[in-house]
N, C-alpha and C positions, 0 to 999 in steps of 0.2 A: 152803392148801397144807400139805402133811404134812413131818415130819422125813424121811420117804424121800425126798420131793420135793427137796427143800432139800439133800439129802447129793450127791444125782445132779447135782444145777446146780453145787453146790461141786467136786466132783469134773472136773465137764467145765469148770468156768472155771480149774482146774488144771491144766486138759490140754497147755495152750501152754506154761506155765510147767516141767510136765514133759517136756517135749520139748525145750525149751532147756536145761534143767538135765540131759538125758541127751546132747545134743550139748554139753555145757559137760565133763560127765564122760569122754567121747571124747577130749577136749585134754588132758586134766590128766594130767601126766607125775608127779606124785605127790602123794596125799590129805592136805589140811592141813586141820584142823575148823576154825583159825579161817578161809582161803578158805572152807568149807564152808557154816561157819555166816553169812557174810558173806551169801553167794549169798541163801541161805535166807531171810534176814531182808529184805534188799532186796526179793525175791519177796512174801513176804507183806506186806511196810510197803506196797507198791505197790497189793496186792490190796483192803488194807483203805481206805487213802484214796480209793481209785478206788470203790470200795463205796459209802465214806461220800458222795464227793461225791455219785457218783449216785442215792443218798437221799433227800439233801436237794436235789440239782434236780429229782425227782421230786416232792417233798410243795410245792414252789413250785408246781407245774403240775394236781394232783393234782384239784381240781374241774373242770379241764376234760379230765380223761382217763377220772375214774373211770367213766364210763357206759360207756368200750370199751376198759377195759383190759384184760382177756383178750384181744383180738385185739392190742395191742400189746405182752401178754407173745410172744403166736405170731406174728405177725410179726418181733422182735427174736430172740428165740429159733432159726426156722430160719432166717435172715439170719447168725445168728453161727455156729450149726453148719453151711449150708454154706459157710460161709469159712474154716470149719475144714479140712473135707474139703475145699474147692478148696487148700489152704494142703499139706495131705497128698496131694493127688495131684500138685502141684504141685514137694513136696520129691520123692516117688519119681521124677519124671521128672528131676529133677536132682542123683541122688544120687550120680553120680560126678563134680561140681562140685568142685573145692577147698573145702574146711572151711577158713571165719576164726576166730579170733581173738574169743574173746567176753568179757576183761576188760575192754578198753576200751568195748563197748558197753552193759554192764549194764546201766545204768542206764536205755538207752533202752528194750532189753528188757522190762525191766520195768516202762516204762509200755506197752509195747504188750502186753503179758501182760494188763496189767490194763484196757484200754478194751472189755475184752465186761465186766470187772464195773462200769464206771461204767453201760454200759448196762442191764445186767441190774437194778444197785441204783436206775435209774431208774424203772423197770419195776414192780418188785416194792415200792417206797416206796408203791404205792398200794393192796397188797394185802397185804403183811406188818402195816401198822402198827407193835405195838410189838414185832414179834420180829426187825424188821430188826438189830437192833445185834447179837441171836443170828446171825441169817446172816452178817453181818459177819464176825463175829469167829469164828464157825464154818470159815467160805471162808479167814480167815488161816490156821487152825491146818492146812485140808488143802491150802492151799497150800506152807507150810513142809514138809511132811509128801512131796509131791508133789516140791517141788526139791530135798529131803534123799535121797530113793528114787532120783530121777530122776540126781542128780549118782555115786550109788554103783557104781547099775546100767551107766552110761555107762563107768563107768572101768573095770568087771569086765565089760562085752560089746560085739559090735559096732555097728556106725550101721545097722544094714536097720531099727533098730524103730521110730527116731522119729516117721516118718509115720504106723505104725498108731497110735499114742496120739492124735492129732487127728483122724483120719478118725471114731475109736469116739467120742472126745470130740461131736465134732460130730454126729454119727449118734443119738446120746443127747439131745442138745438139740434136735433138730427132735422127736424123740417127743415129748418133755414137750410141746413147743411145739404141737403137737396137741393131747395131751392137755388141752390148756387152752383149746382151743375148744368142748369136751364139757362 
C-alpha cells in the first residue's frame, strides 16, 4: 500500500471526526483556541489509540488472517464506507431535527469517530508491518487537521455540508476497498 493509499484512508477515517467538528462549529457562539485546540486533540488522542489498539489486536490474530487479508481489508473497508454514506443520507433526511449540544458528549464522539480506525489498524497490522506507527500517527496529524478546518468552517457556514463529508468519505473507502481485491 502506497502513501496515496494511506493519505485517502486517513482522510476518510477523518471524515466523521470532520463532520462532527463542523456541527460543533455550528453551535459555538464564539471561537476560543483553547475549546478549539481541546476538541482537536481529544479527536486525534482518540484516532491514534483506537489505531494503536487495533494494531496490535490485529498482529495477535495475524497468522490466522494473513492468507485472506485483502478480502478482510475489502470487506471492512466497504462496511465502513457504507455506514458512512448510510450515516450521511441518514443526517440529510433529518436535517431539520433540533441540533444538541456536543460539550457534554465529546468524549463519546470521539470514540465513536475513532472505532472504523480500530478497525481499519486491525486490518492493516497485517499488511503495514513496520509503517503502521507512520499511519498512526499520519491519521492523528489529519485528524487534528480535519477537526481544526472542520470546527472553523462550521462557525463561518451553514449545516447543508455535513452530510456531503461522509457520503464522499465513505464513497472513497469502498474504492480503495476494491481496489484491494485487484
Amino acid at each position: 500500500m502506497n502513501f496515496t493509499h494511506l493519505t485517502f484512508i486517513s482522510i476518510c477515517l477523518a471524515a466523521d471526526t470532520f463532520a462532527v467538528s463542523l456541527a460543533k462549529g455550528f453551535i459555538i457562539e464564539k471561537l476560543k483556541f483553547t475549546e478549539i485546540f481541546k476538541i482537536s486533540f481529544i479527536f486525534a488522542m482518540s484516532q491514534t489509540m483506537m489505531s494503536f489498539l487495533g494494531s496490535k489486536l490485529g498482529k495477535l490474530f495475524i497468522n490466522q488472517i494473513s492468507g485472506f487479508s485483502h478480502i478482510i481489508i475489502f470487506l471492512i473497508l466497504t462496511f465502513t464506507g457504507s455506514k458512512m454514506i448510510f450515516d450521511a443520507w441518514r443526517e440529510h433526511r433529518n436535517r431539520d431535527a433540533p441540533r444538541f449540544k456536543l460539550n457534554s458528549n465529546l468524549f463519546i464522539l470521539s470514540l465513536a469517530t475513532g472505532i472504523d480506525s480500530l478497525i481499519i489498524g486491525t486490518s492493516f497490522s497485517s499488511i503495514l508491518n513496520s509503517n503502521i506507527n507512520f499511519f498512526i500517527v499520519f491519521t492523528a496529524v489529519i485528524t487534528s487537521i480535519a477537526s481544526l478546518t472542520g470546527i472553523f468552517l462550521g462557525y463561518k457556514s451553514s449545516s447543508f455540508m455535513s452530510h456531503y463529508t461522509n457520503f464522499v468519505g465513505g464513497s472513497v473507502l469502498i474504492l480503495i476497498g476494491f481496489k484491494s481485491l485487484l
